[in-house]
RONU-827183 format. One record per residue: x, y, z of N, C-alpha, C, O, CB in turn. Coordinates in steps of 0.02 Angstrom, whole numbers, plus 50000, padded with zeros to 5 digits. Each point is the difference from the previous one (the first is absolute). Glycine has a CB too. Example, Ala and Ser with C-alpha at 12.3 -4.5 7.8 and 13.67 -1.06 7.14 Angstrom:
2
506604971650390499555005950000500455006050000500524999950033498534994250029/500775011249902500425005950003499615005550037500255005550008500344991349884/
***
This chain:
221
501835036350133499615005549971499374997249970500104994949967500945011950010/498244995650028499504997849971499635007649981499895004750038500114982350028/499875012449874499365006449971499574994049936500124994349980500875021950024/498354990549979499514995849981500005005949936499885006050008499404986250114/500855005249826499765005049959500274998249913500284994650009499765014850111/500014992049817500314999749969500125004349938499485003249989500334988250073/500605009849899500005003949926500565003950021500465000049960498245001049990/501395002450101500785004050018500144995550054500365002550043499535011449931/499894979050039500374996750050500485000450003500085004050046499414990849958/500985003849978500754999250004500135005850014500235000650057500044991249873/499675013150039500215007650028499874999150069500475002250033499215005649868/499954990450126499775000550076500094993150023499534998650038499595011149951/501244986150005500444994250040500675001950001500324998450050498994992349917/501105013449970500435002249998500395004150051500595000250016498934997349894/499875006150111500185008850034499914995950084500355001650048498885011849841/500194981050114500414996350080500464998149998500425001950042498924994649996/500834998349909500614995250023500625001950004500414997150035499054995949926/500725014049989500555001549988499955008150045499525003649992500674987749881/500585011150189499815006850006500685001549978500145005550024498884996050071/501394996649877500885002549973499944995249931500135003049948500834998550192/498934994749857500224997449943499645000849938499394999150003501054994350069/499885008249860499475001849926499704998549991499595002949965500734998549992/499594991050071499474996349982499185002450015499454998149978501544993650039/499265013950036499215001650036499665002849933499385000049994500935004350150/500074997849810499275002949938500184994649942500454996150015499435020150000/499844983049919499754997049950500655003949939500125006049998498314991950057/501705000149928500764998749927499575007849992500335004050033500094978949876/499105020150066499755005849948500425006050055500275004949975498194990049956/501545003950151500105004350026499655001250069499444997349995500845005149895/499795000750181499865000050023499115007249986499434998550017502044993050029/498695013949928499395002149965500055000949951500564998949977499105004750087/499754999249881500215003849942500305005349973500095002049943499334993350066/500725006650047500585007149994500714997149970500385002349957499135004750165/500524986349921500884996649970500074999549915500544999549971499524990850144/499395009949856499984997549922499765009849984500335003149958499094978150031/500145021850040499895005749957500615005850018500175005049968498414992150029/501615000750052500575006850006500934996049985500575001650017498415006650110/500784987249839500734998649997500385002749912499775000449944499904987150160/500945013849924500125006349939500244993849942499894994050005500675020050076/499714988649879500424996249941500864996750011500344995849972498855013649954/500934996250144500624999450009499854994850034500184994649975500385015750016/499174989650059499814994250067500034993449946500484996349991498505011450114/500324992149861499984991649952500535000249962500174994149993498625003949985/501715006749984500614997749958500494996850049500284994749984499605014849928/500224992850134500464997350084499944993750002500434995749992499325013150087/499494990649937499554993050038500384992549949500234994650017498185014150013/501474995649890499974992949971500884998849977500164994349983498315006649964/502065004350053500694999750010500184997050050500464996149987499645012249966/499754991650100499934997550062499864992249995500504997550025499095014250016/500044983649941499464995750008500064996349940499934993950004499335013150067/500854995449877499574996649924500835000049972500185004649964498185002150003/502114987850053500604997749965500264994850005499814997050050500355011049951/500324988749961499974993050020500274997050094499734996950045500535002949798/500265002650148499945000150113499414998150030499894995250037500735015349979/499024993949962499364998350028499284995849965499405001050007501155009450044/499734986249923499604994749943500174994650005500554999150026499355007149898/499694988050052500124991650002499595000849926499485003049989500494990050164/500585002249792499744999149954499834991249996500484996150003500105016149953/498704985150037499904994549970499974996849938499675002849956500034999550122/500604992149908499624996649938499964994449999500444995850015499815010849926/498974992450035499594994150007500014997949928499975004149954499284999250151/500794988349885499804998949923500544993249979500214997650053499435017749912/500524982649999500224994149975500795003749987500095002349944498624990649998/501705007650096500665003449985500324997450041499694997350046500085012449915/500924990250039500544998650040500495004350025500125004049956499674988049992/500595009250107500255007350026500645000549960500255005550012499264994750117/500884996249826500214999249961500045003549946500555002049980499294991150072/499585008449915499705002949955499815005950030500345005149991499384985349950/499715009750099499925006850036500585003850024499745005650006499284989850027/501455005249981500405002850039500265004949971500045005650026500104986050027/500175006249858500095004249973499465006149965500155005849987500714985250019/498605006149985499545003549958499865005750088499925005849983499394981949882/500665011750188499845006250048500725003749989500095006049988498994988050116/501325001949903500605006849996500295003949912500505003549998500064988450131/499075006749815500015003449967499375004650017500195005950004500544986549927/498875007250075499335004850021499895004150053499695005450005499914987249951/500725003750089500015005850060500685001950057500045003850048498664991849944/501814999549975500615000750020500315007349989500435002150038499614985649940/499705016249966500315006650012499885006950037500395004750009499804990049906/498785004350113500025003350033500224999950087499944995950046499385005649848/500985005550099500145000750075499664996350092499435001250019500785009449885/500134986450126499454995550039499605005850049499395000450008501434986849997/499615016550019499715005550039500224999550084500294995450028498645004749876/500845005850122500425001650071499334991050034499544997249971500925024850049/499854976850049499754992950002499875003650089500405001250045500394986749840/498235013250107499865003750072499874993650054499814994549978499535017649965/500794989050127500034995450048499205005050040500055005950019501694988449987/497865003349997499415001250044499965000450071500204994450015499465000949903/500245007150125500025004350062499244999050042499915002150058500995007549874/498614987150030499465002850037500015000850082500344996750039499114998449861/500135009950114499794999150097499464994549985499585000149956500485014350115/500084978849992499484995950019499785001350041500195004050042500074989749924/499235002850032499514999650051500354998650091500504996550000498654998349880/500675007150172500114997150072499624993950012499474998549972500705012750072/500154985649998499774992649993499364998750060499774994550016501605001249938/498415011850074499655001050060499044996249965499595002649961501475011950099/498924980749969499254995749991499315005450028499825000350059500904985849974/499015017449915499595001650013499334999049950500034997449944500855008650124/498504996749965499424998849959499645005649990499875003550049500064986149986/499785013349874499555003949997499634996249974500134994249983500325015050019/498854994849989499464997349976499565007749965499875004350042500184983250060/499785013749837499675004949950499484996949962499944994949966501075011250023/498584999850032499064997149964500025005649956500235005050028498814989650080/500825006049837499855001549937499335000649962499834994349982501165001350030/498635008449971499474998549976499995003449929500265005449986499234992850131/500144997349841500015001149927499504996149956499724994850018501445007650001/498785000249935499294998549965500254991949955500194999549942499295016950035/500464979250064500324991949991499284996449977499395001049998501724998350114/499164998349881499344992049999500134994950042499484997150016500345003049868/500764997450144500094996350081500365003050019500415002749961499454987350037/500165011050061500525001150056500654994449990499884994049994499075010450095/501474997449911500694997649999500455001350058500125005350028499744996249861/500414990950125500555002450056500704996449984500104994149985498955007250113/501515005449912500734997750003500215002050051499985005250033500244994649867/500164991350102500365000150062500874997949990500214997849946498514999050114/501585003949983500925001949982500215000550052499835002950052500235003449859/500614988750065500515000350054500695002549948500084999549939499324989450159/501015013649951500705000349972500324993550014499884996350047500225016149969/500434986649926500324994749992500715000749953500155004649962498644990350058/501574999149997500825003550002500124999549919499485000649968501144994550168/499905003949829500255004249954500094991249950499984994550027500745020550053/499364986449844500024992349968500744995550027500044993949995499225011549880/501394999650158500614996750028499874997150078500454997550034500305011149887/498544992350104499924996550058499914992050008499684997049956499905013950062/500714985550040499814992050015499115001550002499664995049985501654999650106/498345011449925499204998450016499855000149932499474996749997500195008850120/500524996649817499645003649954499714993149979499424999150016501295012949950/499634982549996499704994249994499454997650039499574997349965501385001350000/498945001550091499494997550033499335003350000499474996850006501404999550053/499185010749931499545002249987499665002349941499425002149994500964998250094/500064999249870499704997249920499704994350004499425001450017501425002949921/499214989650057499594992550001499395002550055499414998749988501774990749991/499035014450083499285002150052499575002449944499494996749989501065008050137/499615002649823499645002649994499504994349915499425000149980501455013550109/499604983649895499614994449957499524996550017499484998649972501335000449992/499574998850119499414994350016499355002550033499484996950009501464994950009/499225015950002499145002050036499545003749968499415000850016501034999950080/500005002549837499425005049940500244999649936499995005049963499695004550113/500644983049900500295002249910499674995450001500064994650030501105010249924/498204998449990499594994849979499384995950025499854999450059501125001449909/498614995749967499314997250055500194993450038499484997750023499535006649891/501434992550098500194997850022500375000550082500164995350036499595003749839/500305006750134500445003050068499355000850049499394999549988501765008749947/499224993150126499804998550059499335006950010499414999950015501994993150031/499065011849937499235005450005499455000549953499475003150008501255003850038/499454990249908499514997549947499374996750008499425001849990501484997549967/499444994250069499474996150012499684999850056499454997650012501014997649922/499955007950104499595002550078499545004050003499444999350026501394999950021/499415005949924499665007649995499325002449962499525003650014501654998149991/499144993349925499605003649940499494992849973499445000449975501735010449977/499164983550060499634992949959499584997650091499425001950002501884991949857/498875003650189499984996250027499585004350059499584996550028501444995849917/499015015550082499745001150027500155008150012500345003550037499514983949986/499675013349922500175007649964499785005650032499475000650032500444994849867/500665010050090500185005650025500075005549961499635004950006500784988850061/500185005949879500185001049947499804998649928499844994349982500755005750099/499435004949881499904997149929500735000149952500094999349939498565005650070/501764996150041500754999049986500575000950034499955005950017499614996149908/500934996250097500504999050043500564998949972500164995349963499175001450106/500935007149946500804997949981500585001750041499955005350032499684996149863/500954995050113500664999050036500665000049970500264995349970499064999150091/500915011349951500655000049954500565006250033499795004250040499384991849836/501295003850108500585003050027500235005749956499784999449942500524989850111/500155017349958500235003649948500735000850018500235005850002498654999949969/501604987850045500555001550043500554999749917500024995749956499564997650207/500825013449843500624998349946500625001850036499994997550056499365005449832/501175000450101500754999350024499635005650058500325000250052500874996849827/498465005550119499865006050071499504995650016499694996449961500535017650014/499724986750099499164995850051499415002149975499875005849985500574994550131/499184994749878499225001649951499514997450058500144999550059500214997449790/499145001850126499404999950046499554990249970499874997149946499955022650056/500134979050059499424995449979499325001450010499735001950052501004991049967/498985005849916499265002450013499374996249984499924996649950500635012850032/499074991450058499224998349997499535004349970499905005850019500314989250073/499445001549853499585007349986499264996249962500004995549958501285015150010/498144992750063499574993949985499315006449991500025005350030500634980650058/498865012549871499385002549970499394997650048499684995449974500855004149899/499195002750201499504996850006499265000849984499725005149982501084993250079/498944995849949499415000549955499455004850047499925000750060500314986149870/499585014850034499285007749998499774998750058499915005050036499504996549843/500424991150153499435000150045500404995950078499694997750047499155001549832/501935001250110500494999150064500135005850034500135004749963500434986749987/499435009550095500545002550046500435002049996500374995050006499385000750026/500775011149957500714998450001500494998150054500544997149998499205009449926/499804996750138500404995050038500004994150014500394997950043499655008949983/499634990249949499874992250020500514998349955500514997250020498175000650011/501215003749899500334998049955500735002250009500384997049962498595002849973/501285003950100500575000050014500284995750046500524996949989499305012349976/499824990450092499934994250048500164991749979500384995750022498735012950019/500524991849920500174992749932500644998149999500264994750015498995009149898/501065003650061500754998949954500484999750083500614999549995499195010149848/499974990650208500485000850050499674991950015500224996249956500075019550092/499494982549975499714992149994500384996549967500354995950030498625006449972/501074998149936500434996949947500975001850027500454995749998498305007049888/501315002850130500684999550009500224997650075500584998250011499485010749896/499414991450145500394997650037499834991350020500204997450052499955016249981/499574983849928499984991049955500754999749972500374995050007498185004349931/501635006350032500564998849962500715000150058500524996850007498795009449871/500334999450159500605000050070500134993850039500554997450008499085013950015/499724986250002500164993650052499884994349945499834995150033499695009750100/500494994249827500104993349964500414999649941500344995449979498645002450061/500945006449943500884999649923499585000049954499465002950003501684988450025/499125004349912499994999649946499984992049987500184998450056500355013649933/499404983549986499924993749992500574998249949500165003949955498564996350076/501684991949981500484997849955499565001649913500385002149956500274987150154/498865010249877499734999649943499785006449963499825000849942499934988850104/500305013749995499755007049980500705003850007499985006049988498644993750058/501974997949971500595001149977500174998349938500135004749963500074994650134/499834995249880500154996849957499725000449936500184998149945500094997050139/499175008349940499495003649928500235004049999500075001049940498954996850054/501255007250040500135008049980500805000349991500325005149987498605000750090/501314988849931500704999149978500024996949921500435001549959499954996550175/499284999149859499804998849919499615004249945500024999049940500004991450112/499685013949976499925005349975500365004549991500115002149943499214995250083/501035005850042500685004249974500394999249971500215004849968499744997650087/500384990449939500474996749940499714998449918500384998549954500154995650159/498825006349880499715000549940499735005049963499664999249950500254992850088/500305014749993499865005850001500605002549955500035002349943499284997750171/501294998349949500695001749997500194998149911500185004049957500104992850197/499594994949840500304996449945499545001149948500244998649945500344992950119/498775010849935499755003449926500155006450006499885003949954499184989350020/
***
C-alpha cells in the first residue's frame, strides 16, 4: 500500500490495510457517531466488560521484593471481584497479496509517503526478524534509510521504519517527508532502491550485531 498525505494519515492507511479486521479505524472509533451516539448503557457495558482484574496486568517497579509485594497486592486488591475472563474472536485479514495505492491532497508543507506491508503476529518464527529489519533500515540517524535518503543523498527530510505487529498481524512501515523540491516519485523510487539492496544482499554480520545490542540494551534498561 502507498498514499502521500498526512494529519488523518493513519485513518487512511488504516481503511487500506485492514477490510474485516478493527484495526481498519483508530481506538476513538471508526467515525464520530461511535462516541456521539453511544448511550450510557452501551459505555456502563463497555467498561464491566473490559475494566477488571481478568482483564488487567498489574506492575511494580521499585526497590521491593515479591515477598513483600505479594502480600501488600492481595490486601488491596485481593478482594475485588476478578471478573467474567473474555476470549477475542477477531475476523482476520485473507492472506490474498495484493496492492493499493491512494493520493490524498491536503494543505501540507511536504508531501509524505507511507508505505506497508502486512506482517505476522508477535507468536510468529518471522516476527523477530523483522523487528531488527525494521531497526536496521529506519530506527534512527544511524539506519540504512537515513543515511541514504536524508544525510548522504537526499530525498527526505525524514524517514522512518518501524513495525506495529502485537498478538494480532500488524504492518511494517515506511513513512518518509520529502523535500519541497523532489519528486515523489522518484523519491519513492529511492525507498524501493534501498529495499531491494536489502533483498539481494542481506544485512551484514555487523549491522547484526549492532542491532542485537541495542535490542538487549533497550530490553535491560
Amino acid at each position: 500500500m502507498m498514499a502521500w498525505w498526512y494529519g488523518d494519515g493513519w485513518s487512511q492507511v488504516r481503511a487500506l490495510c485492514r477490510k474485516v479486521h478493527p484495526h481498519q479505524w483508530t481506538t476513538i472509533g471508526k467515525n464520530l457517531s461511535h462516541i456521539a451516539e453511544a448511550s450510557l448503557d452501551e459505555v456502563a457495558d463497555f467498561y464491566k466488560r473490559y475494566y477488571h482484574p481478568a482483564n488487567a496486568i498489574l506492575c511494580i517497579a521499585g526497590n521491593i521484593r515479591t515477598e513483600k509485594a505479594r502480600p501488600l497486592v492481595e490486601k488491596w486488591f485481593g478482594s475485588i471481584a476478578p471478573g467474567p475472563l473474555k476470549t477475542r474472536h477477531w475476523p482476520m485479514e485473507t492472506p490474498d497479496i495484493t496492492y493499493e495505492e491512494k493520493w490524498v491532497e491536503s494543505e501540507v508543507p511536504l508531501t509524505a509517503i507511507y508505505k506497508t506491508w502486512h506482517i505476522g503476529d508477535r507468536l510468529r518464527s518471522s516476527y523477530i526478524p523483522v523487528d531488527l529489519i525494521t531497526e536496521i533500515m529506519g530506527n534512527g540517524y544511524a539506519s540504512r534509510l537515513y543515511q541514504s535518503l536524508v544525510k548522504e543523498n537526499p530525498w527526505f527530510s525524514e524517514i522512518h521504519c518501524y513495525h506495529t505487529g502485537s498478538l494480532d498481524p500488524g504492518l511494517l512501515v515506511i513513512e518518509g517527508k520529502v523535500l519541497a523540491d523532489k519528486d515523489p516519485q522518484k523519491a519513492n523510487q529511492a525507498i524501493e532502491d534501498q529495499l531491494t539492496q536489502l533483498l539481494e544482499n542481506g544485512i551484514s554480520d555487523a549491522e547484526l550485531q549492532k542491532v542485537r545490542n541495542k535490542v538487549e540494551s533497550v530490553m535491560a534498561f
